[in-house]
C-alpha positions as CSV (number, residue, x, y, z in Angstrom):
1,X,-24.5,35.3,9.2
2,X,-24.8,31.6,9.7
3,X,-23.1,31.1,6.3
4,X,-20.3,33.4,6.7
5,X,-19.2,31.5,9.9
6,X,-19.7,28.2,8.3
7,X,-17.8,29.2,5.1
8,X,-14.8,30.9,7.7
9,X,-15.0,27.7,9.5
10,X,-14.1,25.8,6.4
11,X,-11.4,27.7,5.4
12,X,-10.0,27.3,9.0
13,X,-10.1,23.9,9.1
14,X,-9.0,23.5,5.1
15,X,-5.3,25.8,6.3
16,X,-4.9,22.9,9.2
17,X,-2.0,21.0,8.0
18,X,-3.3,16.9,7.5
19,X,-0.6,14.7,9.5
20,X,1.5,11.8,8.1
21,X,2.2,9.2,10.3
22,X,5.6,7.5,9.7
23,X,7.4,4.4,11.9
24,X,10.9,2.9,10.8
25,X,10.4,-0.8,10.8
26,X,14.0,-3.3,10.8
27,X,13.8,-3.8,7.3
28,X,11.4,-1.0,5.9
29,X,9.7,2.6,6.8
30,X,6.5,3.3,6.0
31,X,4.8,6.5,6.4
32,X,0.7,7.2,5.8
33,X,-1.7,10.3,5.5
34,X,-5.5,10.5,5.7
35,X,-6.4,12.7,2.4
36,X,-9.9,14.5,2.1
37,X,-10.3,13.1,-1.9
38,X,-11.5,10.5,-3.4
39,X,-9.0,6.8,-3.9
40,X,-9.2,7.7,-7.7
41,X,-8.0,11.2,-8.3
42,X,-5.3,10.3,-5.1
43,X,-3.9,7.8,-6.5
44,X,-3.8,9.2,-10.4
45,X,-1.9,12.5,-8.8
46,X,0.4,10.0,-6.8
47,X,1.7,7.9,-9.9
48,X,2.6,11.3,-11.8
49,X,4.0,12.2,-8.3
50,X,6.1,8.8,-8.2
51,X,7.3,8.9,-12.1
52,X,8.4,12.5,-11.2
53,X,10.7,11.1,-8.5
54,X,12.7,8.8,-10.9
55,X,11.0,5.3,-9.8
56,X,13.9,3.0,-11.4
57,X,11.8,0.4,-12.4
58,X,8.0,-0.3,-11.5
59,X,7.8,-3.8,-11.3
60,X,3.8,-4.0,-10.4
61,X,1.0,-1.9,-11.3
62,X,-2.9,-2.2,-10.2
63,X,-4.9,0.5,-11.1
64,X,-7.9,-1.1,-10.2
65,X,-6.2,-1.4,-6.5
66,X,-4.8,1.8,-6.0
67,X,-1.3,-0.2,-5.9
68,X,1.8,0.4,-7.1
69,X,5.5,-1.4,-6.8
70,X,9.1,-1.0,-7.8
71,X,12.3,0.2,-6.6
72,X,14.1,3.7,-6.2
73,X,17.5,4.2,-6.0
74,X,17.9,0.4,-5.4
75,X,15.2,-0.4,-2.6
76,X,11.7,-1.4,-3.2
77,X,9.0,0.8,-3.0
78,X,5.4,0.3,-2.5
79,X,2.6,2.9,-2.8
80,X,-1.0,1.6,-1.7
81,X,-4.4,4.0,-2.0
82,X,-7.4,2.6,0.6
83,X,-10.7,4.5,-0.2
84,X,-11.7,5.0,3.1
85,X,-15.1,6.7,2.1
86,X,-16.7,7.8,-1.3
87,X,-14.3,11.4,-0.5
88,X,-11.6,10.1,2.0
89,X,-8.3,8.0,0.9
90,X,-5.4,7.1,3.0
91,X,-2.0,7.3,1.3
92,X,0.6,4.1,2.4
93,X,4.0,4.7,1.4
94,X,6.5,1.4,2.0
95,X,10.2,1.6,1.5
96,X,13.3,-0.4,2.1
97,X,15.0,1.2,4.5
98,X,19.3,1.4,3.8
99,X,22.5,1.8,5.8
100,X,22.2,5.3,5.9
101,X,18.4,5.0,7.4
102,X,17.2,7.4,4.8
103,X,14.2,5.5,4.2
104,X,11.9,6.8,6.4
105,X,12.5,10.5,5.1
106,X,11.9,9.1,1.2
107,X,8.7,8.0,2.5
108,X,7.7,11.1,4.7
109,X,9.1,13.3,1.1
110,X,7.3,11.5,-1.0
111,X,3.8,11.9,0.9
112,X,4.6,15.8,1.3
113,X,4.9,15.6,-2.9
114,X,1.8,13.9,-3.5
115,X,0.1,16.6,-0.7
116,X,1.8,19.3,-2.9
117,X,0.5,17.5,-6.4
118,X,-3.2,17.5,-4.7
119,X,-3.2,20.9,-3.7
120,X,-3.3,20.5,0.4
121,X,-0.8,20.5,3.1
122,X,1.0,17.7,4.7
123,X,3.6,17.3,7.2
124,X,5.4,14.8,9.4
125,X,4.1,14.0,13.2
126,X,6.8,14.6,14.9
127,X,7.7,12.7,18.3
């Protein structure tokens, strides 16, 4: 009994949506998510994710970092995977915000993508 109602407890908690964080800066928007996976296998699943998207040109690379730069559709772009602990990674999405303030929903999109590419659920915190 005590497994059943451990294993139905982790399938609860596994359909709970995990929460990006996103703030609109004057010159960029950054939005960030706290990802139950290890820094490694994030941050593979987020440079397919980012290639997919049409990066124009990535200008800086780390893999040993977790960090990658360039620009999209003209603005730069950075995407930055912290291991937080051996299983635990946060996601940090930066990009140059435009006229038409659409850079806070690039970040938030992206995010959601790499959430898709990893297989869990994401969504924005809404004020």
């Amino acid at each position: 009994m005590m497994i059943f109602a451990l294993t139905l407890c982790g399938c609860i908690l596994a359909a709970v949506p995990l929460i990006i964080y996103a703030t609109r800066g004057s010159s960029t928007s950054t939005a960030t998510v706290l990802i139950n996976r290890d820094a490694a296998t994030v941050y593979a699943d987020a440079v397919k994710v980012v290639k997919q998207r049409g990066f124009t040109q990535i200008t800086k690379q780390d893999d040993a970092k977790y960090f990658l730069e360039g620009t999209r559709k003209g603005k730069n772009a950075t995407l930055q995977v912290i291991p937080v602990e051996s299983d635990q990674s946060r996601i940090i999405i930066t990009i140059e915000n435009d006229k038409d303030a659409t850079g806070i929903n690039e970040a938030v999109e992206g995010l959601v993508q790499i959430c898709r590419q990893l297989g869990v659920q994401c969504q924005e915190q809404k004020s």
